[in-house]
Every structure is written in C-alpha cells, then in structure tokens.
VEXTIBA-25715 format. One record per residue (C-alpha): chain; residue number from 1; x, y, z. Coordinates in Angstrom, 2 decimals, always signed. Example, Ala and Ser with C-alpha at 12.3 -4.5 7.8 and 13.67 -1.06 7.14 Angstrom:
residues 2
R   chaine   num         X         Y         Z
R        A     1    +12.30     -4.50     +7.80
R        A     2    +13.67     -1.06     +7.14
END
This chain:
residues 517
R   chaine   num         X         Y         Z
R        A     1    -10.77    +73.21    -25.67
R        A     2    -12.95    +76.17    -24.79
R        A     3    -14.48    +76.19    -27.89
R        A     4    -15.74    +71.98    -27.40
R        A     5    -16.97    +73.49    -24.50
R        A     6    -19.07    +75.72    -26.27
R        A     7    -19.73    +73.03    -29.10
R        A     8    -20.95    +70.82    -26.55
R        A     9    -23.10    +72.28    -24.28
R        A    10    -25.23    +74.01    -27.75
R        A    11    -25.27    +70.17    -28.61
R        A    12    -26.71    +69.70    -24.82
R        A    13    -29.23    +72.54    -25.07
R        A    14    -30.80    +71.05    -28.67
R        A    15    -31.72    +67.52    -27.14
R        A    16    -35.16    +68.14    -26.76
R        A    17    -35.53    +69.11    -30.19
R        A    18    -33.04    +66.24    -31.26
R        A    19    -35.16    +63.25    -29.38
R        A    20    -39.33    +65.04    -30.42
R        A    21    -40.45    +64.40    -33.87
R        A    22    -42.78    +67.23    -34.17
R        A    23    -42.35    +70.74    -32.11
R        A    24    -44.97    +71.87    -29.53
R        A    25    -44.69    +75.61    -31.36
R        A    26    -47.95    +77.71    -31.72
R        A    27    -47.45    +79.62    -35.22
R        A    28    -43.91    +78.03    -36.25
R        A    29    -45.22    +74.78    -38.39
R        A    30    -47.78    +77.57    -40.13
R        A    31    -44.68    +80.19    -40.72
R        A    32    -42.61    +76.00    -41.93
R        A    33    -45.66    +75.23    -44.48
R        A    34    -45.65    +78.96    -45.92
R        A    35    -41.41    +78.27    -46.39
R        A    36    -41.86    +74.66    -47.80
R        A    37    -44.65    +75.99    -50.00
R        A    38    -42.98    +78.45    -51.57
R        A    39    -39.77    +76.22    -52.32
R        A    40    -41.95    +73.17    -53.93
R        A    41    -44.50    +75.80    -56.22
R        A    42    -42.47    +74.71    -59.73
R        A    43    -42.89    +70.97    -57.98
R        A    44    -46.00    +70.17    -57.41
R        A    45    -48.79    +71.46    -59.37
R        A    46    -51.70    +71.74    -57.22
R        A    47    -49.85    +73.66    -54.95
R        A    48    -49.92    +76.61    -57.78
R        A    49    -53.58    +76.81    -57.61
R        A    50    -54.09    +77.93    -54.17
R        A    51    -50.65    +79.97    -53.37
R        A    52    -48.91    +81.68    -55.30
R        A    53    -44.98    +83.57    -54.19
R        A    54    -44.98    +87.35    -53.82
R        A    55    -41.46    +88.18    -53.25
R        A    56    -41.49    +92.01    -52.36
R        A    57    -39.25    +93.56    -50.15
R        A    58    -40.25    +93.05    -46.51
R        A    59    -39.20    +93.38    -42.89
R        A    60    -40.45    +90.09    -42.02
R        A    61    -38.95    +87.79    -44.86
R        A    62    -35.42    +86.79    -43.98
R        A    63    -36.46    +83.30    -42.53
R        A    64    -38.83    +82.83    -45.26
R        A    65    -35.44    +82.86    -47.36
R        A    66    -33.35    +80.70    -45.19
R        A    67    -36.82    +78.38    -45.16
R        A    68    -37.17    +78.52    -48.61
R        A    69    -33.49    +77.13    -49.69
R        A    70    -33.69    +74.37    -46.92
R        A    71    -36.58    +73.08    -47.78
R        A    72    -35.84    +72.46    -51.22
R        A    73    -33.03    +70.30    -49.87
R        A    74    -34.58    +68.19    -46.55
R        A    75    -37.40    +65.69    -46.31
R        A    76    -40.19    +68.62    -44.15
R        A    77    -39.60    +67.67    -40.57
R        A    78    -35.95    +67.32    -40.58
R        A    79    -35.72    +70.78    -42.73
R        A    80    -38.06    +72.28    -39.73
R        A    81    -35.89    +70.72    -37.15
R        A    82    -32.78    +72.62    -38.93
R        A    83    -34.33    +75.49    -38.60
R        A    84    -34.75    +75.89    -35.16
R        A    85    -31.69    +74.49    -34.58
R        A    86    -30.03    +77.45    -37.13
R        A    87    -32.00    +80.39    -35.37
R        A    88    -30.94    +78.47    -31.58
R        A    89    -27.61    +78.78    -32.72
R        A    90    -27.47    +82.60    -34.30
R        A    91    -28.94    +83.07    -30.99
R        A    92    -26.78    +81.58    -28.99
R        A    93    -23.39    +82.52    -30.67
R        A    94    -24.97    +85.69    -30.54
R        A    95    -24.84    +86.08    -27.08
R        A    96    -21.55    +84.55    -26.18
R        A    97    -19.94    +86.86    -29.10
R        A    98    -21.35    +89.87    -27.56
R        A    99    -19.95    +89.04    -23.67
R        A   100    -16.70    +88.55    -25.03
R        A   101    -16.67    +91.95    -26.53
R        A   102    -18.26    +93.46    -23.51
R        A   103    -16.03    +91.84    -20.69
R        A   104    -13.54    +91.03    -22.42
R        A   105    -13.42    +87.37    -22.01
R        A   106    -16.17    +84.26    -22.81
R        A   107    -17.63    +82.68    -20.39
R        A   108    -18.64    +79.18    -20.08
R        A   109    -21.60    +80.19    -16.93
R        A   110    -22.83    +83.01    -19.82
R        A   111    -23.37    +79.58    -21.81
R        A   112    -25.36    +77.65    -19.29
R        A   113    -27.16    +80.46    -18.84
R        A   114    -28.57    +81.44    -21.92
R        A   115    -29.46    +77.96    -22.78
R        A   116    -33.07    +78.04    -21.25
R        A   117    -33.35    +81.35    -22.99
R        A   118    -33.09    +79.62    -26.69
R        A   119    -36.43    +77.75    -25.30
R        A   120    -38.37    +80.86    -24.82
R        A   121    -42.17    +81.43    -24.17
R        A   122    -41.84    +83.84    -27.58
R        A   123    -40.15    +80.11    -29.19
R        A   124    -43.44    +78.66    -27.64
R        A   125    -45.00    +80.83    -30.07
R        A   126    -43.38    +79.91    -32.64
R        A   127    -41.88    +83.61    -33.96
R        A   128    -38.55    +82.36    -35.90
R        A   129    -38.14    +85.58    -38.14
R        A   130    -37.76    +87.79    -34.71
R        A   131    -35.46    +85.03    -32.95
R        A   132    -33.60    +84.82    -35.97
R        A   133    -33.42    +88.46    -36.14
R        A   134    -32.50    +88.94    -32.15
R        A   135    -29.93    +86.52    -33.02
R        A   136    -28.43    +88.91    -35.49
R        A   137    -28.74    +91.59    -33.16
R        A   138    -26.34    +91.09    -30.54
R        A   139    -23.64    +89.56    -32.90
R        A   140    -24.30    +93.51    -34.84
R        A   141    -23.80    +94.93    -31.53
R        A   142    -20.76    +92.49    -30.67
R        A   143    -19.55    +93.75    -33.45
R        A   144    -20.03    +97.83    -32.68
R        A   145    -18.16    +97.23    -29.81
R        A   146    -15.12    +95.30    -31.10
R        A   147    -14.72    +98.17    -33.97
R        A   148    -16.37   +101.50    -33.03
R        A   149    -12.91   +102.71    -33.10
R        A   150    -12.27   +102.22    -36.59
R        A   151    -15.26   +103.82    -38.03
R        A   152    -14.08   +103.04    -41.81
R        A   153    -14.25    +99.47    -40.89
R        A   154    -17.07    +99.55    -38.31
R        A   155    -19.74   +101.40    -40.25
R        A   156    -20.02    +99.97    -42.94
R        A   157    -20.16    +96.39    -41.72
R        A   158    -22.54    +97.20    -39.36
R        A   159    -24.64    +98.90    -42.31
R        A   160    -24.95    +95.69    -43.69
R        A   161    -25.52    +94.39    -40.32
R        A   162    -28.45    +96.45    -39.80
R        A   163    -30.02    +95.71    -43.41
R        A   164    -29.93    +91.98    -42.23
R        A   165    -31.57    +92.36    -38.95
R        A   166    -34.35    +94.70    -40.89
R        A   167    -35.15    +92.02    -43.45
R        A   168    -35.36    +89.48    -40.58
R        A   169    -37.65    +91.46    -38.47
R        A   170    -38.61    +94.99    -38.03
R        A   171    -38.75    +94.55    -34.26
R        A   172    -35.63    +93.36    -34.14
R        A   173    -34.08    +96.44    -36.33
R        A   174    -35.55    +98.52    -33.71
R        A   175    -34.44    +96.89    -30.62
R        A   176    -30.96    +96.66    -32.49
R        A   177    -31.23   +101.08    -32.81
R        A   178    -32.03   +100.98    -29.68
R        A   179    -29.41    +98.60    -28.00
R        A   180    -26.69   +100.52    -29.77
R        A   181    -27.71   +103.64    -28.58
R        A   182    -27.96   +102.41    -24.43
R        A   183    -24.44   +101.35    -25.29
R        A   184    -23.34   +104.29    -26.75
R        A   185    -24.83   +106.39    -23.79
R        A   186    -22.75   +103.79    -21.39
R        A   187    -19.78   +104.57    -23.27
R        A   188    -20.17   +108.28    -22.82
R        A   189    -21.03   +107.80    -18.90
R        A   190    -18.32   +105.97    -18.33
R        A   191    -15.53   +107.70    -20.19
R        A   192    -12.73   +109.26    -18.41
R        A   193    -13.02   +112.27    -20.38
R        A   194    -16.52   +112.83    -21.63
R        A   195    -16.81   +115.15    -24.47
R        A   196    -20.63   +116.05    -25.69
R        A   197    -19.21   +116.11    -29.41
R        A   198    -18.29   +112.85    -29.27
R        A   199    -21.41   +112.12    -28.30
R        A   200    -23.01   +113.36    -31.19
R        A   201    -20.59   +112.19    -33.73
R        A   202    -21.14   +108.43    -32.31
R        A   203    -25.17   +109.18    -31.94
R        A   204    -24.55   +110.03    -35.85
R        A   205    -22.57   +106.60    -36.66
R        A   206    -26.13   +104.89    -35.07
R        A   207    -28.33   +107.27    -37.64
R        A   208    -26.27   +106.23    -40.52
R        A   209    -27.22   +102.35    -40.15
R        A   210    -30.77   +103.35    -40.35
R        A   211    -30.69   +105.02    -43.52
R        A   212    -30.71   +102.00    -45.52
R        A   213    -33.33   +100.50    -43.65
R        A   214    -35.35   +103.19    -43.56
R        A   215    -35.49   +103.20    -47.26
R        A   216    -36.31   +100.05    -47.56
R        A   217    -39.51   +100.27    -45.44
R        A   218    -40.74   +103.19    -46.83
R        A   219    -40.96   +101.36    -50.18
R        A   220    -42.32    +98.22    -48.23
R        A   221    -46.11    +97.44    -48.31
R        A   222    -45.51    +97.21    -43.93
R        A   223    -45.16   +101.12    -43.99
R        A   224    -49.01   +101.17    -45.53
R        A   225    -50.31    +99.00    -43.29
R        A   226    -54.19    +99.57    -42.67
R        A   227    -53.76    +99.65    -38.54
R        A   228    -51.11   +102.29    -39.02
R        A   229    -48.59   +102.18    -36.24
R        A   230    -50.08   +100.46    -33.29
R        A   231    -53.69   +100.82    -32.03
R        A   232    -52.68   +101.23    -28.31
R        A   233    -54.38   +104.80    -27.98
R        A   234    -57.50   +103.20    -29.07
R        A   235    -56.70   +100.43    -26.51
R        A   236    -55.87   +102.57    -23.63
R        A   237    -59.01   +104.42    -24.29
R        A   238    -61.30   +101.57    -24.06
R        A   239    -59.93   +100.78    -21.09
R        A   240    -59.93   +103.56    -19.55
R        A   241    -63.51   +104.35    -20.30
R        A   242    -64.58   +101.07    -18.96
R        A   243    -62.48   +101.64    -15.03
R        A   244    -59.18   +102.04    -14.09
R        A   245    -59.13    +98.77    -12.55
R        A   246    -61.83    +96.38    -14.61
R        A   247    -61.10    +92.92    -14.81
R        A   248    -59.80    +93.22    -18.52
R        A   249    -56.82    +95.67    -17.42
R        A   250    -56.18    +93.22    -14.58
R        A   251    -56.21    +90.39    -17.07
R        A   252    -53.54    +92.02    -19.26
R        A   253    -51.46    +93.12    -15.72
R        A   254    -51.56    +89.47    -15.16
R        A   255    -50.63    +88.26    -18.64
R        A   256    -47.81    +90.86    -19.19
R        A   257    -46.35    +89.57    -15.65
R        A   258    -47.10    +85.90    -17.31
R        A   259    -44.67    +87.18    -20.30
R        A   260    -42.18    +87.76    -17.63
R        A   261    -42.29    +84.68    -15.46
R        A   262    -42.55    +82.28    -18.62
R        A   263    -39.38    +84.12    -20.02
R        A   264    -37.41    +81.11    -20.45
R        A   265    -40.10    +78.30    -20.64
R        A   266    -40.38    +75.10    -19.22
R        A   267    -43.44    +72.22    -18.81
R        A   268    -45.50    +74.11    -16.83
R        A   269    -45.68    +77.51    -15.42
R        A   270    -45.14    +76.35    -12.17
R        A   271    -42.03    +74.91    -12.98
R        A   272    -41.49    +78.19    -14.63
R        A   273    -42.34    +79.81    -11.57
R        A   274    -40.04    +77.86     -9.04
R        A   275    -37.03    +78.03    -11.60
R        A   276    -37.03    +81.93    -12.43
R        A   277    -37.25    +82.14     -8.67
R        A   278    -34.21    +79.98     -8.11
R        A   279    -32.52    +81.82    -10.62
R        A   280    -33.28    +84.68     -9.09
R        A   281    -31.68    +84.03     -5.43
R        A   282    -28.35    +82.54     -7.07
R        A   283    -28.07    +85.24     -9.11
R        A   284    -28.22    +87.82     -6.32
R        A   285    -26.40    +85.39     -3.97
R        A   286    -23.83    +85.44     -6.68
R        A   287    -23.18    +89.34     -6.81
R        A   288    -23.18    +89.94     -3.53
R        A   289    -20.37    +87.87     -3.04
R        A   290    -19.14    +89.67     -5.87
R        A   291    -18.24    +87.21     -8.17
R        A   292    -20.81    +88.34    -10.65
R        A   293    -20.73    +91.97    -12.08
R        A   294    -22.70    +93.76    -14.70
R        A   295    -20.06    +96.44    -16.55
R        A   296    -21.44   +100.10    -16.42
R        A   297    -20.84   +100.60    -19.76
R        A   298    -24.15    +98.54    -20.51
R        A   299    -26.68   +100.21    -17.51
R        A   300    -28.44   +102.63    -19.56
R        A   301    -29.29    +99.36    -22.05
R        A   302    -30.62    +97.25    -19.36
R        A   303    -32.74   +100.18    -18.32
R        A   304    -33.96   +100.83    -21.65
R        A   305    -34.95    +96.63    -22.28
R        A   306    -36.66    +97.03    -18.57
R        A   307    -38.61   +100.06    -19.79
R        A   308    -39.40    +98.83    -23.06
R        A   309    -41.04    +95.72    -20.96
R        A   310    -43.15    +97.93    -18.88
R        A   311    -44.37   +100.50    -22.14
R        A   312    -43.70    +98.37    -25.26
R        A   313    -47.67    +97.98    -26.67
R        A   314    -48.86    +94.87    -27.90
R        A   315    -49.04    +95.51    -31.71
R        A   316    -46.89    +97.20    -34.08
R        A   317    -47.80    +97.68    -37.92
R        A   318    -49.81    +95.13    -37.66
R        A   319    -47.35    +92.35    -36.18
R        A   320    -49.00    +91.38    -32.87
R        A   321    -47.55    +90.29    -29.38
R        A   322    -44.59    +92.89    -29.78
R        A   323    -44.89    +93.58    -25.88
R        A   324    -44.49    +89.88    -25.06
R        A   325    -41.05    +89.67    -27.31
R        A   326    -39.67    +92.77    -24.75
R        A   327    -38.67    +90.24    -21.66
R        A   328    -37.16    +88.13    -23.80
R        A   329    -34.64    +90.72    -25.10
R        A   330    -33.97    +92.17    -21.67
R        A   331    -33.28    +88.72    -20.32
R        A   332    -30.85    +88.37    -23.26
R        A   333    -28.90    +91.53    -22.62
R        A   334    -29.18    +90.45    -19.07
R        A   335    -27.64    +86.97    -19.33
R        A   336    -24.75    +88.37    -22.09
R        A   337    -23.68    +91.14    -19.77
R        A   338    -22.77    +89.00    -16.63
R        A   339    -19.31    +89.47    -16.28
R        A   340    -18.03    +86.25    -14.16
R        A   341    -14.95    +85.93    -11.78
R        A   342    -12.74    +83.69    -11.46
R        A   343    -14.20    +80.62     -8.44
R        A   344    -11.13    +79.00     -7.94
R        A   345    -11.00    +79.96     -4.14
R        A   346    -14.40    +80.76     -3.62
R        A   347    -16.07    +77.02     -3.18
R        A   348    -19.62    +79.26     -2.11
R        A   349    -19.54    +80.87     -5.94
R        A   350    -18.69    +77.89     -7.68
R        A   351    -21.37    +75.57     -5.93
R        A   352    -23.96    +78.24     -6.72
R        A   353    -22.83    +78.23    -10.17
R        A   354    -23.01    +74.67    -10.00
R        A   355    -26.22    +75.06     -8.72
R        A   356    -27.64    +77.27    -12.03
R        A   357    -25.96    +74.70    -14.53
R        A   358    -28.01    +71.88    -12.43
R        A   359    -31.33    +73.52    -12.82
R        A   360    -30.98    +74.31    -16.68
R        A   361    -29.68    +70.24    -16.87
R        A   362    -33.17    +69.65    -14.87
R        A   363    -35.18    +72.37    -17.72
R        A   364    -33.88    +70.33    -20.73
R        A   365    -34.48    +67.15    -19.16
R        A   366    -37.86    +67.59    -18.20
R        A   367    -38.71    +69.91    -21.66
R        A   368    -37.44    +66.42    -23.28
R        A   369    -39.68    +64.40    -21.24
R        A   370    -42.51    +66.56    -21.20
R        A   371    -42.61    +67.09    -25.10
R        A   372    -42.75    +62.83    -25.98
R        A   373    -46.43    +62.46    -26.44
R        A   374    -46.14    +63.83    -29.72
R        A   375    -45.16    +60.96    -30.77
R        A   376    -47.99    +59.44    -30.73
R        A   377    -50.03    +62.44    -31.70
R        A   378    -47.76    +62.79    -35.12
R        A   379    -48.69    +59.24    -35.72
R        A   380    -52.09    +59.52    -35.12
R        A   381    -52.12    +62.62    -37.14
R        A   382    -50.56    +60.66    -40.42
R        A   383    -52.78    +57.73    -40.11
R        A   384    -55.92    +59.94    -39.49
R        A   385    -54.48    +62.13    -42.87
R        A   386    -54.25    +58.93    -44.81
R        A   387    -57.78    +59.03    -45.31
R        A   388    -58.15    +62.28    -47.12
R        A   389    -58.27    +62.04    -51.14
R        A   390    -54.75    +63.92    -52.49
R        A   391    -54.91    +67.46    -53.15
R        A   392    -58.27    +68.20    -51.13
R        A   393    -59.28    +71.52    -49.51
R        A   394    -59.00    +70.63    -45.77
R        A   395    -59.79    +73.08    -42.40
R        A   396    -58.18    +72.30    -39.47
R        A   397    -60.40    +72.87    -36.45
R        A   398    -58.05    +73.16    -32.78
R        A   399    -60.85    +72.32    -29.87
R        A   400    -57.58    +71.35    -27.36
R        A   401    -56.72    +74.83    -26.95
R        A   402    -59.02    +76.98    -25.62
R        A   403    -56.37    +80.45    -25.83
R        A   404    -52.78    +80.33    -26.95
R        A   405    -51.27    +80.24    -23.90
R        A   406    -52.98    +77.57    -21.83
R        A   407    -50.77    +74.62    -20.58
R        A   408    -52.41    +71.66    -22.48
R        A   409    -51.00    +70.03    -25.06
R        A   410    -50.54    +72.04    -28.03
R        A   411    -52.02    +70.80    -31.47
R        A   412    -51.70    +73.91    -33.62
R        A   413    -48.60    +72.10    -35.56
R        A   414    -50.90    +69.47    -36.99
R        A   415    -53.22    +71.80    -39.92
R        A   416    -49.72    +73.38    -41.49
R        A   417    -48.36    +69.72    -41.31
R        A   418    -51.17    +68.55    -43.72
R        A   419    -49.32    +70.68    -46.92
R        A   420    -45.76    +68.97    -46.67
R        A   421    -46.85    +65.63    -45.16
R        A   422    -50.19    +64.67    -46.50
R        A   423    -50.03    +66.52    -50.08
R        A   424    -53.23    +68.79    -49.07
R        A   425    -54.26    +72.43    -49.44
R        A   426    -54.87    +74.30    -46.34
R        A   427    -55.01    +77.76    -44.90
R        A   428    -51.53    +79.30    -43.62
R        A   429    -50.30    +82.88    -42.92
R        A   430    -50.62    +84.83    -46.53
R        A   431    -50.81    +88.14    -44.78
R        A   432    -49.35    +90.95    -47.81
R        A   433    -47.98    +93.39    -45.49
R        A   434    -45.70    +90.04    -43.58
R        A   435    -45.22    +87.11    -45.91
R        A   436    -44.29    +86.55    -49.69
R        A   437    -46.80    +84.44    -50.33
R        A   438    -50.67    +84.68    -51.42
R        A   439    -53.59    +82.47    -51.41
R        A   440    -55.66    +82.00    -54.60
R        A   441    -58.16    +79.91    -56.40
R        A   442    -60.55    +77.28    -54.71
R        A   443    -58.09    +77.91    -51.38
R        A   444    -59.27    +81.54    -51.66
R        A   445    -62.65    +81.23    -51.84
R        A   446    -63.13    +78.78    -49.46
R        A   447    -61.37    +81.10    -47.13
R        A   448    -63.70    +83.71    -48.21
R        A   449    -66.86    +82.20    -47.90
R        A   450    -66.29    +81.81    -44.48
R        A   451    -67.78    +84.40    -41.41
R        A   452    -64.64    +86.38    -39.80
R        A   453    -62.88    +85.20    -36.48
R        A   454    -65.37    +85.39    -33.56
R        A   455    -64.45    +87.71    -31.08
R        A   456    -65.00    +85.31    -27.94
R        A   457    -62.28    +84.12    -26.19
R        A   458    -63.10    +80.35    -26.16
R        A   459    -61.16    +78.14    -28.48
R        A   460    -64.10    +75.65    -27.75
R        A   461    -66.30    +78.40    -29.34
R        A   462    -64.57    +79.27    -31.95
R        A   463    -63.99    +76.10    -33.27
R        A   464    -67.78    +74.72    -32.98
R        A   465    -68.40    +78.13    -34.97
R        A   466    -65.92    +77.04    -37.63
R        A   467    -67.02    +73.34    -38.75
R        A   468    -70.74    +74.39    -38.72
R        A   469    -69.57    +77.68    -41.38
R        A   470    -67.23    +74.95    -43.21
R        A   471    -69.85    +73.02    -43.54
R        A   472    -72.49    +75.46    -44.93
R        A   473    -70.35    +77.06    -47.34
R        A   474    -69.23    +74.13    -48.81
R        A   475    -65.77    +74.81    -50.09
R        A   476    -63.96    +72.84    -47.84
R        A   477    -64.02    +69.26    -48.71
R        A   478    -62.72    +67.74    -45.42
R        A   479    -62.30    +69.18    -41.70
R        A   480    -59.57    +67.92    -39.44
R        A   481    -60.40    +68.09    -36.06
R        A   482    -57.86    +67.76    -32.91
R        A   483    -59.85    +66.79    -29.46
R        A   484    -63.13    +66.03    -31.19
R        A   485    -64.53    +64.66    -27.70
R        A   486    -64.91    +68.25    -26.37
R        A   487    -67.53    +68.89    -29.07
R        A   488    -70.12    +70.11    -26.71
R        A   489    -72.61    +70.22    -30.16
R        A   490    -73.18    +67.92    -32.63
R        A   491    -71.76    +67.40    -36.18
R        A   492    -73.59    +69.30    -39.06
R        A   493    -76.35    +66.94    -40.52
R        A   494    -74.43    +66.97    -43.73
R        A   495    -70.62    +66.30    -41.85
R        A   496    -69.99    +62.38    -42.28
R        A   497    -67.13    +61.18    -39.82
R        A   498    -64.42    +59.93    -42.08
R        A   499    -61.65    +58.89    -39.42
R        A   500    -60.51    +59.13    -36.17
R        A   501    -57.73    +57.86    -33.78
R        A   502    -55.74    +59.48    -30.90
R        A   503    -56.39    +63.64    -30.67
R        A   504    -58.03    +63.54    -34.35
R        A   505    -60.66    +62.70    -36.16
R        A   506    -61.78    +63.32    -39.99
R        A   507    -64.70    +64.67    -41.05
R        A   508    -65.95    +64.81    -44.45
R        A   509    -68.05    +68.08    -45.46
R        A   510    -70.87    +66.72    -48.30
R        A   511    -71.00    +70.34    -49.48
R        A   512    -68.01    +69.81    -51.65
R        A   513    -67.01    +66.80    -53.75
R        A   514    -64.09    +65.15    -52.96
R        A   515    -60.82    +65.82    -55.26
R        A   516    -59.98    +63.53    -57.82
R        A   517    -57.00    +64.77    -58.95
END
C-alpha cells in the first residue's frame, strides 16, 4: 500500500504539467528542438541542410539520448511532456531511495516534501541533462550506502553508476564525488571504532569511480574548452577593482540569495518568499519537538552542499549558472536526510506535518493555475506560424522578457517550438563543447551574418538590436516576434508585418526570398 502511496502522490506532484500544453521553461523547449532534431534528420530533408548530428563523447549528452529515442516515437509536445515527467521521476525516486538507505525506513513526509523541489527555479530554467543527472546521483549514492560493505558488488555498480551521471552532466559527476565523500567522512565520524586506514581504503573506493570518467573527459572536446575552467578570477578581479561594495557585487549578493529563496519555485517570488518561510518555522518547530532528526552520518555532506552554495562560481567549462544549481542540491540532500518519527501520540507533529503537505497541495495548485494562459499563447503561436512558407529561415525575437529571471510570462518556448510544430529552421543550442549537434548551410550563415549578443542587460534592447541586424543581413526570411507592442522603435523600412494575434506577430524580412520548397 506504501508503494500507491508513493505512486500517487508523484501522480499528484505532475498535475501541472499534466493539465498545461506548453511548459513555462527558459532553455528546455531549445535543449527539446535540438533532441527532436536530431531523431527526425533521415526524416525530413530540409532539416539536413541546416543541422547536422555530431555524436562525440560528452558530459552533457545523456538527455540528448533519452530525447533522441522518444522523440522518434511521440507526436513533439507529448514526447516533451514525457520528458519532464522521466527526469521528475529519476528525481524523485531518487530521493526516496536514498532516505531509505540512510534511515533506514521510507517516508511518506520525505515524499511531500520533495515534491516542490521537482519544480525547481533550475527546472524554471529549463536544465534537464543536470536534473536528470542529480536524479542519478542520489539513487548512486543510495546505492553506496546499501553495499559499501561488499566492495566486489558495490564498486563496480557504482562504476557504472558514476559513468552515467558523467554522461548526463559533468556537474552532476562532481557533486556525486563529492556527496560520496561527505558521506564517507560521516561514516568515519561516527564509527564506534574509527580507524584512519579505513579511511583511506574507502577514500580509495571513491577515486576508483572517477577513473572512468576521468578518461572519458580528457578525450572529450569539454576538457578543451576555450574559457578553460571557470573565469571567476577574472570576475573577482573586476569586481574588486571597481569597490568592494559597487552596485554590481550587490546585484549578484542579491541574485545568489534569489537562487536560494526561489529554490523550490512557485508563481511568484513572493509566494516563494512566504512558503520557504513557512517551511522554514515547521521544519524547526518539527525538530525541536524532536520528531524530525537529521542522522550524523550525513553532517559533513550538508556542510559541504551549504559551502558549495556560498563558493560554487557561476561558470564551469563553459556551462553557465553552475552556482545557481548549488541550492538546489543542498535542498535535496536536505529534504532526503530527514529522518521522521513516528506522530501517532504527538497530535502537535502530525498537524505540522499536516501543515507542510497543505502548503505543497496549495504550490501545485496555484503552479497549475498560474501556468493556463499558455493556452492561449500556444494557440496564438500556431495560428500566427501558419503564415510562414514551409521550410523558411525564421528568428525569434523575445521583447516579454527583459532578463531571464523576471516574473512575466515566459515566451522563450515559442522560437524552438517553430522546428517540430511549424516545419521551420531556426537557431537552437549547437554549442561543440555541450551538444551533438551542429548548424550548417543557409541556417549557418544567417547566424553568422549577424553582430554578436549585446552586452546590455535589457531584453527590450537586445531584441530591437536583433530584427533591425535580421533585417539588414538578409538571411533570415521571417522574424517571429513575442510582445511586439513594447517595440519602443519602429519596424525596418524593408520588414512587412505578415501576422499577428495574441503575444505574436510575423514579420516578413524583404532581404531574403521566401522558401519555396
């Protein structure tokens, strides 16, 4: 019966993304059109002459491969839908797998609790390879713990463990090292009879896991990457020459507390706000009655996630927002290290637990409410693609969002969409150190022909910047635009308006002929 239990409150958690056609996710529907492009290549010609698959061994790609076989087999929104539900669930699983091996028992509270978690502010962005891959990593260390003590058995399952998680995401390989190792320092700590050799000998079970991986990066384009490791020296530099406290340092003080608060994301970050602080209390209500523990065995982890949220910089090898993904993980450990008593006599505990299962019922109920409108916008969005010729070279311009983490309604979804829904060619991530995939032909140069990313902040900006350079190059045949009425400047002279309705309207660019193919 425990196990319906489980069944059904996962069922519970995925409503929102049940009952909303398309997903309010930043870079996910870009990361879904790279996946569905790759799987429909040999299917549809004019895809092959503007990507083309580079399947090379990477530590970003293991979603790409999951993508890539359901894809083939789903119409494109209810493959995308799978998805998330998949990586939800490795997630999820994840967590309740490693509590049981950790306290011994699984918990139905651990369940409730780590629900809001699967709708994260790093799912809000949309990174599937690294949820996927955090997934994996605390079934790998659920694992470690159930058989550390049969090393023949443990290690080599874990090996192949640890090659997973690396394939999925690098980040996630190293947050997997460095799990294992808190735990393995907890298990020392707390050991009746501590011996420093055993120590080692376990320290040296941890180094063999990496071997494999390590390989495999070294002969990975990722370990050549141009920005080498991380540019945070060059960061910290800047900064510092410019004041200890200028306003930029306080904007990224404010933002990496944002990361924090936002942690398990709801519609708005006051809601956020009010519900981490709610959490909060009940939590600490809860062990100081005592009915909530965290074992000892897993301190030293939960002090390595804290630090790695306080130190973590915010690129690695190139991948950006690394430093963001670091609350996420500790709130994971967090949530599958709560060791729950029994409530039958204490009415105090189970109200208050009570109490935490209301508020994430309130979360999914108001992420479900909060995400219909796009609806309409997905409908607006086919009807508005209708009018575009098949197989045309279309930029998608985003005026709704000024940054990627304001609280209006998202609209990044919509360019990726116009690949698997409308039959177009557009730009999506290509980048050869992180995907298998490359861009080529008229795609290419259209890309090419246009002026690099402005360095101002503005969205508004930016996007004004990019349909005048569309239009003066000339590659790009169409321009989709979503909230055309904050165009503060006009249309190019030689930009016709094409379409509109809802959040978008069509422009066509005269520069290129429309395709006739």
């Amino acid at each position: 019966m425990r196990i319906v239990a489980f069944a059904a409150l996962f069922g519970a958690a995925m409503i929102p993304v049940f009952l909303t056609p398309v997903l309010p996710m930043i870079d996910y529907y870009n990361h879904f059109a790279r996946y569905f492009t790759l799987s429909h290549l040999d299917k549809l010609a004019y895809l092959k002459e503007h990507y083309a698959s580079n399947w090379i061994i990477l530590p970003n790609i293991g979603m790409d491969i999951l993508g890539y076989f359901i894809s083939q087999a789903l119409p494109p929104l209810l493959a995308a839908k799978l998805i998330v539900i998949l990586s939800a669930l490795v997630q999820y699983t994840g967590i309740l797998f490693f509590n049981r091996q950790l306290t011994g028992r699984a918990s139905l509270a651990v369940a409730v609790l780590s629900i809001p978690l699967l709708y994260s502010f790093i799912f809000t962005w949309g990174f599937m390879n690294f949820l996927l891959g955090l997934g994996l990593v605390f079934w790998g260390a659920g694992w470690w713990l159930l058989a550390r003590d049969k090393p023949r058995i443990a290690i080599p399952v874990a090996c192949v463990i640890a090659i997973a998680i690396f394939l999925t995401h690098g980040v996630a390989f190293a947050l997997y090292g460095l799990l294992l190792g808190g735990l393995e320092l907890g298990i020392f700590a707390t050991a009746a009879r501590r011996s420093l050799a055993d120590l080692m000998r376990s320290m040296l079970a941890l180094a063999v896991q990496a071997i494999a991986p390590a390989i495999l990066f070294a002969i990975s384009p990722t370990s050549g990457n141009p920005q080498g490791l991380t540019n945070a020296d060059e960061a910290v530099r800047r900064l510092a020459s410019q004041g200890a406290l200028n306003d930029r340092m306080l904007e990224l003080i404010w933002y990496r507390l944002t990361t924090v608060v936002r942690v398990a994301e709801g519609p708005s970050f006051a809601f956020d706000l009010v519900a981490a602080g709610l959490v909060t209390i009940t939590l600490a209500l809860l062990f100081m009655r005592k009915s909530v523990t965290l074992p000892r065995l897993v301190w030293p982890a939960l002090a390595i996630g804290a630090l790695l949220v306080l130190i973590t910089p915010p690129a690695l090898f190139g991948v950006g927002y690394v430093s963001d993904r670091m609350p996420l993980f500790l709130a994971m450990l967090a949530v599958a290290s709560l060791r729950f008593s029994e409530m039958r006599t204490d009415r105090v505990a189970a109200a208050l637990t009570m109490g935490l299962a209301a508020l994430v019922a309130v979360r999914l109920a108001a992420l479900t409410v909060a995400w219909q409108p796009y609806r309409d916008d997905l409908a607006a969005f086919r009807r508005v693609a209708e009018h575009i010729p098949p197989h045309s070279l279309v930029g998608f311009v985003n005026l709704a969002n000024d940054h990627r983490i304001d609280g209006s309604s998202r609209c990044e979804m919509y360019g990726p969409l116009l690949i698997p829904l409308a039959g177009q060619a557009t730009p999506i991530f290509a980048f050869g150190t992180q995907q298998p995939i490359t861009i080529v032909g008229p795609l290419k140069a259209a890309i090419s022909a246009l002026p690099p990313p402005s360095g101002s902040r503005s969205g508004l900006f930016r996007g004004q910047r990019r349909i005048a350079a569309m239009a003066q190059a000339g590659k790009f045949e169409f321009a989709l635009i979503c909230a055309p009425e904050r165009l503060s400047a006009p249309l190019p002279a030689s930009a016709v308006l094409t379409a509109q309705e809802g959040r978008f309207a069509l422009i066509r660019l005269s520069g290129a002929p429309a395709a006739q193919r």
